[in-house]
N, C-alpha and C positions, 0 to 999 in steps of 0.2 A: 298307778304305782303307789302303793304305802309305805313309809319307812317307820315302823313301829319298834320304838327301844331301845334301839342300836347301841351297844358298846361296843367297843373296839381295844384291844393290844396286838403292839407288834412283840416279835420272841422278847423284849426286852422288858416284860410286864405293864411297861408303865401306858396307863390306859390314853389311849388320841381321840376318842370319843365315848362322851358319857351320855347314854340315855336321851339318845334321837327320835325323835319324832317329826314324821313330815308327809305330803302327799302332794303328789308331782302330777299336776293336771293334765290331762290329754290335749292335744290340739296346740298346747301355750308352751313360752320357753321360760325356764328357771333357769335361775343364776345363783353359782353359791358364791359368795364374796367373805373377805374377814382377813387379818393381817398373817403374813406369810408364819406356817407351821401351826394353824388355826387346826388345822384336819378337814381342811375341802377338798382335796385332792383322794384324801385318803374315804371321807366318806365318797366322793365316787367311784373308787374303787369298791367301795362295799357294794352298793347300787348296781353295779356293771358284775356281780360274782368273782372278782378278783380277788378279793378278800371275803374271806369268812369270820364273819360277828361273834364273840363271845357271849353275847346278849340280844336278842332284839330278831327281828326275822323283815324281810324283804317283802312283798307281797306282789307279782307282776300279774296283772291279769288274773284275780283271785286264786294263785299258787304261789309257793313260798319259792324263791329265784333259784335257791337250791336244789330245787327236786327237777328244774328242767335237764335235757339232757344237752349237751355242750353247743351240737347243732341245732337242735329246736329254738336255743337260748339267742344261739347268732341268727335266726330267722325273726328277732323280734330285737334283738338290741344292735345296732351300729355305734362303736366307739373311735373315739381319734385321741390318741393320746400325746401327751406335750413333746414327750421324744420320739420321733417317731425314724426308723433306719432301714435302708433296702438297699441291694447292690449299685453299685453306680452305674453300671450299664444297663439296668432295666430299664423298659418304656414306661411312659406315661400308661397307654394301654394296660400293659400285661402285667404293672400295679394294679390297674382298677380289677382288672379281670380276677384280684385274687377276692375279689368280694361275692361272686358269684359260689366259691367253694363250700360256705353250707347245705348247697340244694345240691351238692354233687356226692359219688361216690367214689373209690377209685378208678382211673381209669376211663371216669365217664365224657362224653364227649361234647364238646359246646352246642350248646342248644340255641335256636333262633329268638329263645326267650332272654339267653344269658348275651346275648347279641344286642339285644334290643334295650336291654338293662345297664350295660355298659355303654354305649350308645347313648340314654340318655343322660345318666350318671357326669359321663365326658361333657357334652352338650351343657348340662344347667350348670356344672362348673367355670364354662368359658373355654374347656380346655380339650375341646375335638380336635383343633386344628394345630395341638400341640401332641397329642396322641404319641405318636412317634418321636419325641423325642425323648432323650433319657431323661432322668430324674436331677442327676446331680446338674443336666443344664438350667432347671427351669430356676428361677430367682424365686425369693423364701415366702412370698406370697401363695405364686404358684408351686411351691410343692406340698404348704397345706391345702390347697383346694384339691390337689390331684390326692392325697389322703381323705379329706371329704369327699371325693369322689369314691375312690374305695367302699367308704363305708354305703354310699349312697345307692352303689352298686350291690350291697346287701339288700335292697328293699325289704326297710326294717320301719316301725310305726315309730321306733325309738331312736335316738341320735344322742348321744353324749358326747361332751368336746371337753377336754381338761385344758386349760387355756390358749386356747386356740389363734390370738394374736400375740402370744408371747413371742418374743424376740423380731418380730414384725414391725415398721416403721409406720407412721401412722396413716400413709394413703392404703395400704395392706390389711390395717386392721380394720379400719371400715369397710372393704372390700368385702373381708370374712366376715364380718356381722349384717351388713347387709344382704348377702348371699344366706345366712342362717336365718334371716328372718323372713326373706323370701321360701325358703324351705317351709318355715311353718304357717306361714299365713295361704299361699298357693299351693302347695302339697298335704298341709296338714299336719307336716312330722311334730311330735311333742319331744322338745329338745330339750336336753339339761345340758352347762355350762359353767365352766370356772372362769372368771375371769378378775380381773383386779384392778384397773379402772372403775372406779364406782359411777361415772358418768356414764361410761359406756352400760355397764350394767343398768341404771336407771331406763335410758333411753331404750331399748334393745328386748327388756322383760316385762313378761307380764308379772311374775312373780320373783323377788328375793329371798333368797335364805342368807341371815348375817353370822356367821359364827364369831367364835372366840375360844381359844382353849379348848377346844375339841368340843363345846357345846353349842345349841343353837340361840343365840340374845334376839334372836327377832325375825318372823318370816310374814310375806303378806305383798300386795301389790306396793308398788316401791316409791308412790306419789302419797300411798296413804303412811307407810312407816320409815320410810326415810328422815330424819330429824338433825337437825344438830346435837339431839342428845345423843341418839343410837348411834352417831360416827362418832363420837367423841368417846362415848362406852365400848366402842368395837377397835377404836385403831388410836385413842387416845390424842385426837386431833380437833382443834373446831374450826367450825364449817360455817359456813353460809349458805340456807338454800335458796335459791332462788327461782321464780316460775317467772317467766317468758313467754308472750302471746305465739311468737313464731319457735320458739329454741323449745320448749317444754320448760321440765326441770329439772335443775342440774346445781351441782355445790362447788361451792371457793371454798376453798382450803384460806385461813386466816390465821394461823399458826398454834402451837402445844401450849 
């Protein structure tokens, strides 16, 4: 995927991204980071065709994201997004099973492929043997994995997660990051992700995108541009970084 140029306004003119430029590797997971109302949220909305660019074009698989047709598009992107709402009485199940609906028509009947895909979906989530139960009982871990599972049950080469351990305690949010980077390194998926722990991000990607201001101050593997300059230019803080024989590397925050 390329992101070539990107501007962005919402109806209110005033521009949330200026003139982006980026390329999202296959196989690896990116992380966009940068202080809240930066436009990370909103550039993956552009990326995912929820939003349309006033400048700049998308490029998925050597065609521009717009020219796909809605279903083609959900056969190649899986998205989870930060709010995410569905009746209280739905199963665990018959949530996933609505990830199957791109390969379907009206009326069309479950196939032993859309079986097999939900199935496994449930299965690498951890949540087969929760299948059955409704949505509003599972606790806030398990009802983003059972939305991970949804997407997962797209069988898509793509994944996008807009912060996906948000409002999460933190045996939950390693749960979900470790479940996503088992998706990419054993599956293969190329995942893009928002998140906002800067550790976590280090740890977790192979690539950063740092914004600021709706632009991009720095992208690259995150052991090579991670600095105490870059966090102190991006979130107006300093840092310590530090590398660790067993922990990696990771920053203290040492104050403004």
């Amino acid at each position: 995927m390329e992101i070539n140029n990107i501007s962005f306004a919402y109806q209110d003119k005033i521009k949330r991204l200026h003139g982006i430029d980026a390329q999202i590797n296959q196989g690896e997971i990116t992380t966009i980071i940068g202080p809240n109302g930066c436009g990370k949220s909103t550039l993956l909305g552009i990326i995912t065709n929820n939003y349309q660019p006033q400048e700049g074009q998308v490029i998925l698989d050597g065609k521009v994201i717009n020219k796909y047709k809605p279903k083609e598009l959900a056969q190649k992107l899986g998205v989870v997004h930060q709010q995410n709402t569905a009746p209280s009485d739905m199963t665990v199940e018959k949530l996933v099973e609505y990830g199957r609906l791109p390969y379907k028509n009206t009326f069309s009947p479950k196939t032993d492929e859309d079986e097999e895909k939900v199935e496994w979906a449930l299965r690498r989530t951890g949540l087969l043997d929760r299948k059955d139960s409704k949505i509003d009982a599972l606790s806030g871990g398990q009802q983003q994995r059972a939305w991970i599972a949804m997407a997962l049950a797209q069988d898509t080469p793509f994944l996008f997660l807009d912060e996906p351990t948000s409002n999460l305690d933190i045996y939950y949010q390693y749960e979900i990051l470790d479940l996503v980077k088992q998706l990419c390194d054993e599956h293969g998926l190329t995942i893009v992700m928002v998140l906002h722990d800067i550790n976590q991000a280090i740890q977790y990607s192979h690539q950063i995108i740092a914004m600021k201001q709706g632009k991009i101050i720095e992208k690259g593997n995150p052991k090579e541009i991670v600095t105490p300059k870059l966090i102190h230019d991006v979130y107006g803080v300093n840092v310590v970084v530090k590398n660790d024989e067993d922990l990696g590397m990771y920053i203290v925050p040492v104050g403004i």
